[in-house]
C-alpha positions in Angstrom: 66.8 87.6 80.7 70.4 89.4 81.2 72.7 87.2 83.1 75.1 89.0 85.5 78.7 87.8 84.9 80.6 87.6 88.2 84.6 86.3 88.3 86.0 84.5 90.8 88.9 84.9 93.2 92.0 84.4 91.5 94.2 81.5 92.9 97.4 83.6 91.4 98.9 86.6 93.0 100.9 89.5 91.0 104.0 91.1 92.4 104.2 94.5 91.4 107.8 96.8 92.7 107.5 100.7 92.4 110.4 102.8 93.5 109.3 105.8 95.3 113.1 108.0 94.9 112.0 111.3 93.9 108.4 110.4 93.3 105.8 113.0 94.8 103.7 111.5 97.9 100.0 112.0 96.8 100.7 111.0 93.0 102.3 108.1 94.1 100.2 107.1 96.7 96.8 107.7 94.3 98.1 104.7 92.1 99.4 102.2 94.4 96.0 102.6 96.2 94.3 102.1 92.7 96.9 98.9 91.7 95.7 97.3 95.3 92.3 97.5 94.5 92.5 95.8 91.2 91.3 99.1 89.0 93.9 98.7 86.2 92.6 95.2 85.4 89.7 94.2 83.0 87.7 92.1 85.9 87.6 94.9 88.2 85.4 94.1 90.4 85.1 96.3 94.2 84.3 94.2 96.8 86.8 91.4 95.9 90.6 91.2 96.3 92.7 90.9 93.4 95.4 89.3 94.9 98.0 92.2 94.0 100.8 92.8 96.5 103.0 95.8 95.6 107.0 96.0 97.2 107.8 99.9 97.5 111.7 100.3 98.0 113.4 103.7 99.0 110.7 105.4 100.9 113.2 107.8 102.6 113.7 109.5 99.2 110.1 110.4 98.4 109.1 114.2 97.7 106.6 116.8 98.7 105.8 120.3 96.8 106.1 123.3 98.0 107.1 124.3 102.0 105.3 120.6 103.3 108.5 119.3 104.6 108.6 121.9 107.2 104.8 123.1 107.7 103.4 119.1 107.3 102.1 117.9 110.3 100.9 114.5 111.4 98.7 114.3 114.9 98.4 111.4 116.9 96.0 111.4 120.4 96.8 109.1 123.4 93.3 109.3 124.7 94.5 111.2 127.7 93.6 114.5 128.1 96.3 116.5 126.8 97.9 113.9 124.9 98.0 115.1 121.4 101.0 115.0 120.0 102.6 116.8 116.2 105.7 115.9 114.7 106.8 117.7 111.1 106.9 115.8 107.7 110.5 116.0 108.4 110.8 114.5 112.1 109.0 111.3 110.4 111.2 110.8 107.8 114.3 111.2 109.6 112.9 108.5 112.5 110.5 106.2 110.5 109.9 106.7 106.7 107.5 104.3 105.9 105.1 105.8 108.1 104.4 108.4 105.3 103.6 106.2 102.6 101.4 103.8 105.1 99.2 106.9 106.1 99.0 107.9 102.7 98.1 104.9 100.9 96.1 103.8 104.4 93.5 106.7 103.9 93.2 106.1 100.2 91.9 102.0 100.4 88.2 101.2 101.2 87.3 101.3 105.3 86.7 97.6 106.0 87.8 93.9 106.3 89.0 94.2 102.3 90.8 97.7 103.1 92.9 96.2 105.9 93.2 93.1 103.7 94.6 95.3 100.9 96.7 97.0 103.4 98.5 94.1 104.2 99.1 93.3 100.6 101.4 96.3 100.6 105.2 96.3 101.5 107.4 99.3 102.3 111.1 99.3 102.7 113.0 102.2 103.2 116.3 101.4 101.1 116.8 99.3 97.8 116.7 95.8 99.9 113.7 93.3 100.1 113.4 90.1 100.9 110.7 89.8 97.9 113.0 88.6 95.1 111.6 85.1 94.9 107.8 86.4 94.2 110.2 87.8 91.1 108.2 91.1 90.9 107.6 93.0 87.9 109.3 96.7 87.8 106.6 99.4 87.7 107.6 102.7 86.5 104.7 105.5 87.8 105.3 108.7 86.9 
């Protein structure tokens, strides 16, 4: 009979930073979503959490081809008739910049309990500064 190897949780976690300045959104976005999930590891396994939290510094310096920073829209409904509302790619990163990344990466993790428990794992600052220097992260370089 074939025995079916399964791994356990790991007790450890990993601390991954990636700097987003002059990264382009999607790319970037593909392989945080694919770090969080645990796909660059040998036990990958997809319905367990890998214990990986990633720090993303300068957020307000990440890039889009082509015209996206004017023509880019994001929606968001109230609920109340006539309450849609559209802001440009540009509005967002002027007022909130991690908003982009969060709604990028967001729609890229698995719908669920472990793709809001992924989600959390993720940390977004907009400058160079986090309070994450104990974890001592390792320096990611994503092309």
């Amino acid at each position: 009979m074939n025995k079916t190897y399964v791994i356990k949780q790991q007790r450890c976690s990993q601390w991954y930073i990636i700097d987003a300045k002059n990264k382009n959104l999607g790319r970037l976005s593909s392989k945080v979503a694919n770090l969080l999930k645990g796909k660059n590891s040998k036990l990958y396994t997809p319905y367990i959490n890998h214990k990986i939290y990633i720090v993303l510094i300068n957020s307000k310096l990440i890039n889009v081809t082509g015209k996206k920073t004017f023509n880019k829209n994001y929606k968001k409904h109230s609920g109340y008739p006539g309450g849609l509302k559209t802001q440009t790619f540009n509005d967002i990163l002027s007022q909130k910049p991690n908003m982009i990344l969060e709604k990028a990466i967001k729609g890229m993790l698995p719908k669920g309990i472990l793709g809001r428990q992924l989600f959390r794992q993720l940390k977004i600052y907009p400058n160079n500064n986090h309070p994450h220097a104990s974890q001592k992260p390792q320096i990611i370089s994503v092309i």
